[in-house]
NUTITI-497079 format. One line per 5 residues: number of its first residue (from 0); their letters; for each residue x, z, y of C-alpha. Coordinates in steps of 0.2 Angstrom, whole numbers, always signed. Example, Ala and Ser with C-alpha at 12.3 -4.5 7.8 and 13.67 -1.06 7.14 Angstrom:
# NUTITI-497079
0	as	+62,+39,-22 ~ +68,+36,-5 $
# end
This chain:
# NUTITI-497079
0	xxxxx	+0,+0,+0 ~ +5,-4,+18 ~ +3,+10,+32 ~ +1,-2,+49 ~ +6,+5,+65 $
5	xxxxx	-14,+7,+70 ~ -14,+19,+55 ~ -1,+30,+61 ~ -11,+32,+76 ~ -29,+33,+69 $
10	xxxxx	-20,+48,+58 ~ -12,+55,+72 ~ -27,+56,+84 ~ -37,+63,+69 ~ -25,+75,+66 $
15	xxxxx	-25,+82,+85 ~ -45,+80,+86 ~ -43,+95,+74 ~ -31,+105,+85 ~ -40,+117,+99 $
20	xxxxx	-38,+110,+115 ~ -31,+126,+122 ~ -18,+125,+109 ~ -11,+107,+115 ~ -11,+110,+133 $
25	xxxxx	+3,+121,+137 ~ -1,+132,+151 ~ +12,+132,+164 ~ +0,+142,+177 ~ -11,+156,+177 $
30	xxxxx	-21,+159,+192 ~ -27,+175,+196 ~ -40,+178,+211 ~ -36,+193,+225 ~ -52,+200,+235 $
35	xxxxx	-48,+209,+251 ~ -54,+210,+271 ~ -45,+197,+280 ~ -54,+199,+293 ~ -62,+211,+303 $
40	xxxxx	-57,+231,+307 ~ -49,+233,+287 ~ -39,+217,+291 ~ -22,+225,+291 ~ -26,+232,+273 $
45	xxxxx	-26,+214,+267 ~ -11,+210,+275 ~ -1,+222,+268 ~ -10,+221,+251 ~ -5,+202,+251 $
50	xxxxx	+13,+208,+251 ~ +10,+220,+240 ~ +6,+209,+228 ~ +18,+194,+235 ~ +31,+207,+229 $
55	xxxxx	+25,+209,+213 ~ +23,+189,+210 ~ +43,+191,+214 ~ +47,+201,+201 ~ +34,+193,+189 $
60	xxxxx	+40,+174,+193 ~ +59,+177,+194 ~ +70,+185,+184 ~ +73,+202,+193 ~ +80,+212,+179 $
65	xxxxx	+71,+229,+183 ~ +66,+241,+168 ~ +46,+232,+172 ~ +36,+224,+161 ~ +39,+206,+166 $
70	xxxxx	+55,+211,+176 ~ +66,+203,+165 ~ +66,+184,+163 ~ +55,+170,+172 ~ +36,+171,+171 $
75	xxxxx	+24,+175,+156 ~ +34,+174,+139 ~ +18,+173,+129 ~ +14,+158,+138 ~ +29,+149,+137 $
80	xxxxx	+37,+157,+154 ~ +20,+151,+165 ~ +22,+157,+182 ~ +7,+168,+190 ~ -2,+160,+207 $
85	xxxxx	-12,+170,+216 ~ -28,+163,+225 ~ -33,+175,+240 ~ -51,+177,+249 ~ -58,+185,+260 $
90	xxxxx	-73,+199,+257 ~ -73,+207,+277 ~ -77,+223,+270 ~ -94,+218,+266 ~ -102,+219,+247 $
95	xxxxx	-111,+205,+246 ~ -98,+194,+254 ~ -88,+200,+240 ~ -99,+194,+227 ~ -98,+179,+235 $
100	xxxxx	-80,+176,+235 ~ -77,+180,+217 ~ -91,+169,+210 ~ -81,+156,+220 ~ -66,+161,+213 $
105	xxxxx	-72,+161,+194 ~ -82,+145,+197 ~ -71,+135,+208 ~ -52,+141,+207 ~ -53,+142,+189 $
110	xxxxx	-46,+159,+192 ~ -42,+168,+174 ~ -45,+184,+181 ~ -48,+194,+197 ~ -40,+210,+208 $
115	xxxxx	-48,+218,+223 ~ -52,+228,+234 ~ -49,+241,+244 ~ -69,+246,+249 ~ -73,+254,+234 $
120	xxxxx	-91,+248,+238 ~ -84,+230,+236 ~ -76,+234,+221 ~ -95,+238,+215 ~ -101,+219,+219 $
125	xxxxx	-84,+210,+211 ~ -84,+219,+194 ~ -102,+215,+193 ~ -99,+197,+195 ~ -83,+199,+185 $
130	xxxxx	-94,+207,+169 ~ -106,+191,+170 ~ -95,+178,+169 ~ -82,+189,+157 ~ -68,+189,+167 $
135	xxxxx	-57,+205,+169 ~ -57,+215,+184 ~ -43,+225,+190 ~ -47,+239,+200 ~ -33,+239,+209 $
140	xxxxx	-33,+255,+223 ~ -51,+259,+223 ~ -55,+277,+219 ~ -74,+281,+218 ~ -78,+289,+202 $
145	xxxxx	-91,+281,+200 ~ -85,+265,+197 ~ -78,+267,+179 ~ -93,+274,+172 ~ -107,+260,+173 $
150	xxxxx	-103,+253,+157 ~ -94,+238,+161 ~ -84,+232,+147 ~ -70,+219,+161 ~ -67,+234,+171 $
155	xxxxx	-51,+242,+171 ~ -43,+254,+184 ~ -24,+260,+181 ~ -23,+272,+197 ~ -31,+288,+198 $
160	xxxxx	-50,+291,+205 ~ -56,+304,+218 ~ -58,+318,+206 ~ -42,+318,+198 ~ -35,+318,+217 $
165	xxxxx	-46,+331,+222 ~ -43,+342,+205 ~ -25,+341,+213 ~ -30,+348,+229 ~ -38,+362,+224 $
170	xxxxx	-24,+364,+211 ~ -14,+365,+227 ~ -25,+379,+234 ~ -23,+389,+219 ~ -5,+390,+221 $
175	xxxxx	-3,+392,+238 ~ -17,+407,+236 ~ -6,+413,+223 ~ +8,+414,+237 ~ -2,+424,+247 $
180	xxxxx	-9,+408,+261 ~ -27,+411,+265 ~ -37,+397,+258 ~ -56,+402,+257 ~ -67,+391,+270 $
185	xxxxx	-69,+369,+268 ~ -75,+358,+278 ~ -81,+342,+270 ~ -79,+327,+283 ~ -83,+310,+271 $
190	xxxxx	-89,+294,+278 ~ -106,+285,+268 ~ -102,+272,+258 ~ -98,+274,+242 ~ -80,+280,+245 $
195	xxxxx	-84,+293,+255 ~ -98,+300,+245 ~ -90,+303,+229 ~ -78,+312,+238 ~ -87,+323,+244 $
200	xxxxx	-98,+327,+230 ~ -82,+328,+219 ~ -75,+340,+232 ~ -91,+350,+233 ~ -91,+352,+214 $
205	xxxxx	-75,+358,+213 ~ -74,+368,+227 ~ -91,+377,+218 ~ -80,+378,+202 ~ -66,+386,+208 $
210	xxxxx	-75,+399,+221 ~ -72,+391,+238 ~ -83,+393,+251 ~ -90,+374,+260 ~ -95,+379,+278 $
215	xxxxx	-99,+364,+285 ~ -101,+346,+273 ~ -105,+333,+285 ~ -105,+315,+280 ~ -107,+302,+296 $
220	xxxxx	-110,+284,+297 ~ -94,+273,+293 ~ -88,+264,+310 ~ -98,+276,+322 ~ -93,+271,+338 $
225	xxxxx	-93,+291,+343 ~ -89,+307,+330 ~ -91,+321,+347 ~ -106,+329,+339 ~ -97,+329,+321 $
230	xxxxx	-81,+337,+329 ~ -90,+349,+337 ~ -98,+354,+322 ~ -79,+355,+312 ~ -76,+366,+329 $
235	xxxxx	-88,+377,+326 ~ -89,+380,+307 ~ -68,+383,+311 ~ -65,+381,+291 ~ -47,+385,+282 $
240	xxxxx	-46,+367,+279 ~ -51,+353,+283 ~ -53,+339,+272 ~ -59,+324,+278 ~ -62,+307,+266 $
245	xxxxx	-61,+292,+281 ~ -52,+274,+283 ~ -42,+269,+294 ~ -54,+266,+311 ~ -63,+283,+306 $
250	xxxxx	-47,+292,+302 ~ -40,+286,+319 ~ -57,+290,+330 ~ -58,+309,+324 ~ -40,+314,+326 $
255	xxxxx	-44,+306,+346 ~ -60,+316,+349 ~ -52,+330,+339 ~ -40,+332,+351 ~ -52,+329,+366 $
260	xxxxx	-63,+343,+361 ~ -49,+356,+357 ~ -51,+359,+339 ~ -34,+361,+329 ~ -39,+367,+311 $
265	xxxxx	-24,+375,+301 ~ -23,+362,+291 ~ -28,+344,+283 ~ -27,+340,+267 ~ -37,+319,+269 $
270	xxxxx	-41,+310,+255 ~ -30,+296,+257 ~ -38,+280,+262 ~ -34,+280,+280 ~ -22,+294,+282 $
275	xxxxx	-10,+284,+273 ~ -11,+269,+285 ~ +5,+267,+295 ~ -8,+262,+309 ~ -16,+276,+311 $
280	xxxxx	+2,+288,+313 ~ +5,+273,+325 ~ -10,+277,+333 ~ -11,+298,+332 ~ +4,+301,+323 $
285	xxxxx	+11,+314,+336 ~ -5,+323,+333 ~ -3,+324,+313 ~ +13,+334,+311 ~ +9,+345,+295 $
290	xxxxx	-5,+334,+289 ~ -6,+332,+268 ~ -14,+318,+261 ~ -16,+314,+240 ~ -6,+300,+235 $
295	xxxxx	+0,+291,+218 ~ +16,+288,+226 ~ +31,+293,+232 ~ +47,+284,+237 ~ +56,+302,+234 $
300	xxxxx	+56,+297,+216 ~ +68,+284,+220 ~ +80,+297,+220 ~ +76,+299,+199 ~ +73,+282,+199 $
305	xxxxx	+84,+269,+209 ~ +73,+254,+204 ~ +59,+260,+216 ~ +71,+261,+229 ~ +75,+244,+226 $
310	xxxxx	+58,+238,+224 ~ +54,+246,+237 ~ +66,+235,+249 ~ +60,+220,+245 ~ +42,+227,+249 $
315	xxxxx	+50,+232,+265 ~ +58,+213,+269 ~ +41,+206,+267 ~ +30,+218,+276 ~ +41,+228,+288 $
320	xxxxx	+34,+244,+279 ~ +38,+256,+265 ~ +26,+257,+249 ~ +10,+267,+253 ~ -1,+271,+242 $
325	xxxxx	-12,+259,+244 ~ +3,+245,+243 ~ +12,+254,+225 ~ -7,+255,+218 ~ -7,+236,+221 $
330	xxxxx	+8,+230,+214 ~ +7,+240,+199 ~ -10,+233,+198 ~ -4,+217,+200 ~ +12,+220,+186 $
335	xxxxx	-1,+229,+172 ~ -12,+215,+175 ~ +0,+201,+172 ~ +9,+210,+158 ~ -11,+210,+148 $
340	xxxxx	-9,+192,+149 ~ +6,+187,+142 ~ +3,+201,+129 ~ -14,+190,+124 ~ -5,+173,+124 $
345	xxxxx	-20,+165,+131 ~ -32,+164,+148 ~ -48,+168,+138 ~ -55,+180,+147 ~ -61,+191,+131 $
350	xxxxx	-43,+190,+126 ~ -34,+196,+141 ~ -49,+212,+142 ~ -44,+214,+124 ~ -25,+215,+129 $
355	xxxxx	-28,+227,+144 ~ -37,+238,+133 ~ -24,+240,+121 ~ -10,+242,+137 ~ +1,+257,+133 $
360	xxxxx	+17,+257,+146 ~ +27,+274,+150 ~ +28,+281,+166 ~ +43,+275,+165 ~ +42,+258,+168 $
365	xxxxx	+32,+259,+185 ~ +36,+264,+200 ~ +25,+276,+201 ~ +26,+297,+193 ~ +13,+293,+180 $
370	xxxxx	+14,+300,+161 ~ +9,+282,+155 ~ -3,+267,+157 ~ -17,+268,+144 ~ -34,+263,+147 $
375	xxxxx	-49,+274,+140 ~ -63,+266,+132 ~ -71,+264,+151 ~ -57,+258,+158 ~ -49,+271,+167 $
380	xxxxx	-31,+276,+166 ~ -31,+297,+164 ~ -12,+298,+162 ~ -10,+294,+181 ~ -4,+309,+190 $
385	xxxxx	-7,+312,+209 ~ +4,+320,+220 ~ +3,+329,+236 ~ +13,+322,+252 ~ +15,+331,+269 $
390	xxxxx	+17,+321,+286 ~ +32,+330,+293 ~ +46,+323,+306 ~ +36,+307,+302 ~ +38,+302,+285 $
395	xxxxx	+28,+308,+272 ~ +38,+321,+257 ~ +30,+327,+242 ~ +25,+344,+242 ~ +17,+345,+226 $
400	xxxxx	+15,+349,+211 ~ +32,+358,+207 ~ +39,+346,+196 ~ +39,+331,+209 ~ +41,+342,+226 $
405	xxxxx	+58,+339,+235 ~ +48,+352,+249 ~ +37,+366,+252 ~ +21,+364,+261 ~ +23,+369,+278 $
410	xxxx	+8,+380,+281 ~ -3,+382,+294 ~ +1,+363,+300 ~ +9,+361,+318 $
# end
């Protein structure tokens, strides 16, 4: 029998009609779809989250030789070395503009999953979409409690949530009562979106647990052009602590009329968002000396560490900035999210939720003071350990707990 030319190709094109098409294409890019405010009053935060993550495509894309996942070598080794795009877009703060934007980006730019957000009401809108269409969802810095617990099966959150930072607090309180400080009166000061809120009812809960008396819990509206009556309120109640749960404009606008009205409460421990925002020390830093906020970062482990120092310079040559807690929460984010899917070998979005869920990284390898990376069955990541930092000479130190302090608190603030 004579095989003709025409049967080597009819055989061939037979054979390769039986090979899945995902398994002849090689993939040479994965595109991954980044939702913040690009616009409006929150639009810094997207600025510096884009570097954030710009970094972390660095280390990701080129070989940088950290102890990362990715660090070492070019790309995505289960792909075959593809290298990670990012697609940014815009949400302006507003939830339903959110939901918007990541249709667009599952639908449109193709992307093989999605990281976001800042507004942890946002975050409710994207992961909604995200759960539709099977596509995961990185919760990159958001820290509403709430979030993890609505059943999603794409929803995935490596940083810690508002209870575990405010477990620390009052863990704080405990010791410092221990000392001999007297800690016994809270003021609640929280904003009404759905970052605000939880924090405030995690507080109040714990604050019911632990025998500390809330003297005043006032939540106001987010972005009130005026907080006089509020202050005055703060004034009044003249609690041990304050502890106030604000972004940036908010954060900025009460530490103004706080001053304007005279009230200087011994001390402020914030609940991040905003009082880790270089423009709000820009703005009323001289008026923060002593100030705690929770974090998940501190550059003082670069002293244990070296590789965060490093890291952290090439953060700084993008952004002009140091690493917040905002900015590290994003590129691990960005780092665990990446590793889950070169570990699934595939853009599926079933099999990169199925990676994620099986990610188990030590402390180690981040930059940040965490046990580990392991997600639970809701997606939330318990082994991520806050810390404590204080505002003083105008940098931040951390001041808690003992194992990662290089300081004691300073106590009542100046």
């Amino acid at each position: 029998m004579t095989i003709t030319r025409r049967d080597v190709l009819l055989g061939a094109t037979a054979t390769a009609a039986l090979v899945p098409l995902a398994a002849r294409a090689q993939t040479s890019e994965v595109v991954i779809g980044v939702i913040y405010p690009f616009s409006g009053g929150s639009a810094q935060q997207g600025v510096d989250a884009q570097k954030a993550y710009e970094t972390a495509l660095e280390v990701i894309n080129k070989d940088t030789d950290f102890d990362l996942p990715l660090a070492k070598g070019e790309g995505l080794p289960g792909l075959g070395g593809a290298k990670v795009r990012l697609v940014f877009a815009d949400h302006q703060a507003d939830p339903q503009k959110g939901r918007a934007e990541a249709e667009r980006l599952i639908t449109q730019e193709k992307v093989s999953a999605i990281i976001g957000t800042y507004q942890s009401a946002v975050a409710v809108t994207v992961s909604q979409i995200c759960e539709r269409y099977q596509v995961p969802f990185v919760s990159a810095d958001n820290s509403s409690p709430s979030l993890h617990r609505r059943g999603l099966k794409y929803y995935f959150r490596a940083a810690p949530h508002d209870e575990m930072y405010s477990a620390a607090m009052f863990d704080f309180f405990d010791a410092m009562k221990k000392k001999g400080t007297k800690i016994e009166t809270l003021s609640l000061f929280h904003e009404d979106t759905i970052f605000g809120t939880d924090s405030g009812n995690a507080q109040a809960k714990i604050a019911g647990e632990r025998g500390y008396k809330i003297v005043t819990d006032i939540k106001y509206r987010a972005n009130s052009p005026s907080l006089s009556a509020e202050v005055q309120q703060l004034k009044s109640a003249n609690a041990d602590v304050l502890m106030p749960s604000s972004y940036t404009t908010d954060g900025i606008l009460l530490v103004k009329t706080m001053a304007e009205l005279g009230y200087k409460p011994n001390a402020i421990v914030a609940q991040d968002a905003g009082f880790s925002e270089k423009a709000l020390y820009d703005a009323v830093g001289d008026k923060l000396e002593g100030v705690i906020s929770r974090g998940t970062f501190s550059l003082d482990l670069a002293q244990k560490r070296p590789m965060v120092g490093k890291i952290n310079d090439m953060f700084k040559a993008r952004s002009g900035k140091d690493f917040n807690d905002l900015t590290s929460r994003q590129f691990m984010g960005l780092i665990i999210l990446a590793d889950a899917i070169s570990r699934a070998k595939s853009t599926d979005g079933e099999k990169i939720r199925d990676a994620l869920a099986a990610t188990d990284i030590p402390g180690e390898q981040t930059i940040m003071p965490w046990k580990r990376v392991k997600f639970d069955e809701m997606g939330q990541n318990n082994d991520a350990d806050p810390v404590l930092l204080q505002y003083i000479g105008g940098k931040f130190v951390t001041i808690f707990p003992p194992q990662a302090a290089i300081a004691e608190a300073v106590w009542p603030m100046k």
